[in-house]
C-alpha positions in Angstrom: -26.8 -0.2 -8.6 -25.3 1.9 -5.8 -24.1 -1.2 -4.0 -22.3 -1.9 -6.8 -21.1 1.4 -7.7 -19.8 1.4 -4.0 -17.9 -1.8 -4.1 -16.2 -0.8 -7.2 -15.3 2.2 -5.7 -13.8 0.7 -2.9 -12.3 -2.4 -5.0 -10.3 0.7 -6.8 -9.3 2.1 -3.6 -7.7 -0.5 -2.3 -6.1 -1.3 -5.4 -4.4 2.3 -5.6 -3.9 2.1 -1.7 -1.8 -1.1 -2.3 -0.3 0.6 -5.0 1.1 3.1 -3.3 2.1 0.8 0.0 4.2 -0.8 -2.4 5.7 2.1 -3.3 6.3 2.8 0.1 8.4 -0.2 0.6 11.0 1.6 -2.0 10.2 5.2 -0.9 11.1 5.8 2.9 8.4 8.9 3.5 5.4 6.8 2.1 4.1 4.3 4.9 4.0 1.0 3.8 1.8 -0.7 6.7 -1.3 2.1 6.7 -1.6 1.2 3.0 -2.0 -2.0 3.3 -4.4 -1.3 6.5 -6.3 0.6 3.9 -5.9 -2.0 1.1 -7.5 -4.3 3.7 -10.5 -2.4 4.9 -11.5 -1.5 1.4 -11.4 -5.1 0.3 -12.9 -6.4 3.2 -16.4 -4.4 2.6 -16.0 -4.8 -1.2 -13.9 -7.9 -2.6 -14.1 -11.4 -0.2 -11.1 -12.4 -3.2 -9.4 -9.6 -3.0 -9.4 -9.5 0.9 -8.7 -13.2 0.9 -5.7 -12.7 -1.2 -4.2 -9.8 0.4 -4.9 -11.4 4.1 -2.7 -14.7 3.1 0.0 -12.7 0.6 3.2 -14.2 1.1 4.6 -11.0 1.9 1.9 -8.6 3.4 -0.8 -10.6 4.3 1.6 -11.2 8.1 2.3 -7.6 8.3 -1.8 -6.8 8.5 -2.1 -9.4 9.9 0.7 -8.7 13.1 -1.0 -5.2 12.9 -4.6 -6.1 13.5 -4.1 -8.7 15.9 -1.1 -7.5 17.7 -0.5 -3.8 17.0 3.2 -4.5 16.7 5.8 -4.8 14.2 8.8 -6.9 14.0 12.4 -6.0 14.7 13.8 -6.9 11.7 10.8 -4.8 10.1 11.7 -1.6 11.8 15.5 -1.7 11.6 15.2 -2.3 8.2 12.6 0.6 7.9 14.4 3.2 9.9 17.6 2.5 8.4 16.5 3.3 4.7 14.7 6.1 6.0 18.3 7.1 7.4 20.5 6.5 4.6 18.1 8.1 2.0 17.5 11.5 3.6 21.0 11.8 4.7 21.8 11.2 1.3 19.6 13.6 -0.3 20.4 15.8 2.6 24.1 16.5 2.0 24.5 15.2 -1.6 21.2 16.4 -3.5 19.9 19.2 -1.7 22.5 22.5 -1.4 19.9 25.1 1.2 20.4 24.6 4.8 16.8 24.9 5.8 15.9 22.0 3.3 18.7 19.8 4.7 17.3 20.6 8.7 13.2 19.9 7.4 15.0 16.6 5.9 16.3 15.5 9.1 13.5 16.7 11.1 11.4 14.6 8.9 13.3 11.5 9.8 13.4 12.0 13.4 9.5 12.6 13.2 9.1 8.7 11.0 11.7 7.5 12.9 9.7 8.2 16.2 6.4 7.1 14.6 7.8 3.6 13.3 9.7 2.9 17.1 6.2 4.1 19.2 4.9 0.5 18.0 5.6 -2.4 20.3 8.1 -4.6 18.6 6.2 -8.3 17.9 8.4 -10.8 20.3 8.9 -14.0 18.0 6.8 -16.4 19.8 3.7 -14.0 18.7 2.4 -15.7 15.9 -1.0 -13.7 13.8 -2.8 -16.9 12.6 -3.3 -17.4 9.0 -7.0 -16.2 8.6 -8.9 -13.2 10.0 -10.6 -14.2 13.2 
C-alpha cells in the first residue's frame, strides 16, 4: 500500500511539474527545462508510460533528453528564451509598472535568467541525444 501511495504521489508530481513547465514556455520567469527534469524523475521512479511518453514527446522529450545526456541547450532554444524574457519585462517594466524600484528588480531579474539560461553550453548541431534513455 505505501508503494502505491508513493507512486501516485509522484505520478501527480510530475504531472503538476509538467504542468507548470508548460506554463513556463508562455511565462518567461517560470523555467521550462527544470520542470520537465522534474516531470522526468518523478515518472521515471513511478510511471514506465508516463516516463516513456514524456522521454519521446515530440516536443520535450529532446530538450531532457539534450539535458541529461549533454547538459546543453540549443541556440535557437536560448535566443528564443532570453528574448521573451527581454521583451516581457521590458514591457511590464516601462508600460505596466509606474515605481522605479519595481522597474530596477524587473531588470535585475532578467539579467540574473538571462545569465542562468547563457551559463549552459550551447548543444553544437552535430550532437544528437538518442531517442531512448541509455
Amino acid at each position: 500500500m505505501k508503494i502505491k501511495l508513493k507512486k501516485l504521489a509522484l505520478v501527480i508530481a510530475g504531472v503538476i511539474s509538467l504542468a507548470l513547465a508548460v506554463a513556463g514556455i508562455l511565462l518567461p520567469l517560470l523555467p521550462t527545462t527544470p520542470f520537465l527534469l522534474l516531470s522526468a524523475a518523478c515518472f521515471v521512479r513511478s510511471s514506465d508510460r508516463l516516463y516513456e511518453w514524456l522521454i519521446n514527446h515530440k516536443w520535450f522529450g529532446e530538450i531532457i533528453r539534450d539535458y541529461r545526456i549533454h547538459k546543453a541547450i540549443p541556440l535557437g532554444t536560448k535566443i528564443f528564451s532570453v528574448s521573451v524574457l527581454w521583451a516581457t519585462i521590458l514591457y511590464s517594466a516601462f508600460f505596466v509598472v509606474t515605481a522605479v524600484w519595481l522597474r530596477i528588480f524587473l531588470i535585475a531579474i532578467a539579467v540574473g535568467v538571462s545569465a542562468h539560461i547563457l551559463h549552459f553550453k550551447t548543444k553544437k548541431k552535430d550532437e544528437s541525444a538518442p531517442t531512448r534513455n541509455p
